[in-house]
C-alpha positions as CSV (number, residue, x, y, z in Angstrom):
1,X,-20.7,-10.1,6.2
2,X,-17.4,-10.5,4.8
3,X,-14.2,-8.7,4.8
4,X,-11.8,-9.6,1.9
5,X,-7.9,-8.4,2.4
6,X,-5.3,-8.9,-0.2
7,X,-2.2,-8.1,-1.5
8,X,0.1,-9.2,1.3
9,X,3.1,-11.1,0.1
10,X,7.1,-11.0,0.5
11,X,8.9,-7.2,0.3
12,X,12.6,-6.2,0.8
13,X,13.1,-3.4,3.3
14,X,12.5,0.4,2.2
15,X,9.8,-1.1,-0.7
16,X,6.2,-0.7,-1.1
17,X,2.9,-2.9,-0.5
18,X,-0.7,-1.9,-1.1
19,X,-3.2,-4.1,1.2
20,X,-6.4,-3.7,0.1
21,X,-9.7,-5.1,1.9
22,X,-13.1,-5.5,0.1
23,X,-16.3,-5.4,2.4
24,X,-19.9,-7.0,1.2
25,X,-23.1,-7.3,3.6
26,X,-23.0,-4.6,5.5
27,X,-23.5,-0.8,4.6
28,X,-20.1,0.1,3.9
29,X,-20.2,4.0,3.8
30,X,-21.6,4.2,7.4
31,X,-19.0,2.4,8.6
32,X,-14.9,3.9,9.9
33,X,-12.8,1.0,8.8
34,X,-9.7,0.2,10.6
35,X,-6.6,-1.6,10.0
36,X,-4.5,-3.2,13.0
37,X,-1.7,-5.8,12.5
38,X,-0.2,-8.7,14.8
39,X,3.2,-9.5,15.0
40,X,4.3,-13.5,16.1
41,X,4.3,-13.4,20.1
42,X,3.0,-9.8,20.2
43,X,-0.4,-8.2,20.7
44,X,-2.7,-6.8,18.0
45,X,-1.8,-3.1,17.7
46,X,-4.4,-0.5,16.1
47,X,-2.1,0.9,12.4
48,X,-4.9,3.0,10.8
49,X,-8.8,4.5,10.7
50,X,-10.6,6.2,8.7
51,X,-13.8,7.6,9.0
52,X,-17.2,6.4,7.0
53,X,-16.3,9.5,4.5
54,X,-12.9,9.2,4.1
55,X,-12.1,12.7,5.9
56,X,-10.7,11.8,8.7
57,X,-7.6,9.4,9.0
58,X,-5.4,8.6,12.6
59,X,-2.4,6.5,12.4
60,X,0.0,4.9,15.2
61,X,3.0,6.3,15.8
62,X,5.1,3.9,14.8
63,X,3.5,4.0,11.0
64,X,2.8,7.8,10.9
65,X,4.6,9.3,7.6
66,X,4.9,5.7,6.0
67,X,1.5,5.0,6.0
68,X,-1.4,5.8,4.1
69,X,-5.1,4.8,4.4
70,X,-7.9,5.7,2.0
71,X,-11.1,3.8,1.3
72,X,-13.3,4.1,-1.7
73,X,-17.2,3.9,-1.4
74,X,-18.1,3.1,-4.5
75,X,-16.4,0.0,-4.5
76,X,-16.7,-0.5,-0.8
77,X,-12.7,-1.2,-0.6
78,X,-10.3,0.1,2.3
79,X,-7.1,0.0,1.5
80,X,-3.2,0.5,3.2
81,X,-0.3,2.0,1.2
82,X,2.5,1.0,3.0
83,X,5.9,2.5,2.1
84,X,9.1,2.6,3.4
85,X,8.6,-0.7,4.6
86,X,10.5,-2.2,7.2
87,X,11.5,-5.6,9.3
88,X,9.3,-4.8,12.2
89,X,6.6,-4.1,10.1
90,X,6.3,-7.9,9.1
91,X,2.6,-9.2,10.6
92,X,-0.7,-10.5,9.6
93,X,-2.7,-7.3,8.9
94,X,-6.7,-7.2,9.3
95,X,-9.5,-5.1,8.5
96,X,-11.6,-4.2,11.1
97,X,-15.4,-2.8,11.1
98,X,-16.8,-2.8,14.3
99,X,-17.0,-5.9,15.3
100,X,-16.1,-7.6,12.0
101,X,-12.7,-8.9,10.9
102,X,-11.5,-10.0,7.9
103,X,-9.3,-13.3,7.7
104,X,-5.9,-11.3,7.4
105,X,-3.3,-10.9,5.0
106,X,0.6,-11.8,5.7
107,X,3.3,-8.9,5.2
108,X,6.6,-10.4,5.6
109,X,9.5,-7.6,5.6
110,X,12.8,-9.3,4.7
111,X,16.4,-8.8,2.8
């Protein structure tokens, strides 16, 4: 099993980032896929799910109208659109299956 994330990197405030994760080994389109993030000093918090389909989507608070997650089965890839960035949203972001993670990706948020 492996989960893949990329396209983390360096953004200035109010930009964009897509993080996408790729998933092999496990049957993808059964699966909700999740993304959480963790801050330095601070817990991991839950950002996004979606459900095996796609239909469904739940986001935190703190991410709700900024956010966006969307998967696509065919190429068994999740992925987080992630506008209006800001400072607090700097973290290592990981996708989450059930009980597998992937290695993370860093988003650092910063004029």
């Amino acid at each position: 099993v492996q989960l893949v994330e990329s396209g983390g990197g360096l953004v200035q405030p109010g930009l964009s980032l897509r993080l996408s994760c790729a998933a092999s080994g496990f049957p993808f389109i059964w699966y909700d896929m999740k993304w959480h993030r963790q801050a330095p000093g601070k817990e991991r918090e839950l950002v996004a799910v979606i459900s095996s389909g796609g239909g469904t989507t739940n986001y935190a608070d703190s991410v709700k109208g900024r956010f966006t997650i969307s998967r696509d089965n065919t190429k068994n890839t999740v992925y987080l659109q992630m506008n209006s960035l800001k400072p607090e949203d700097t973290a290592v972001y990981y996708c989450n299956a059930r009980s597998y993670w992937g290695q993370g990706t860093q988003v650092t948020v910063s004029s």
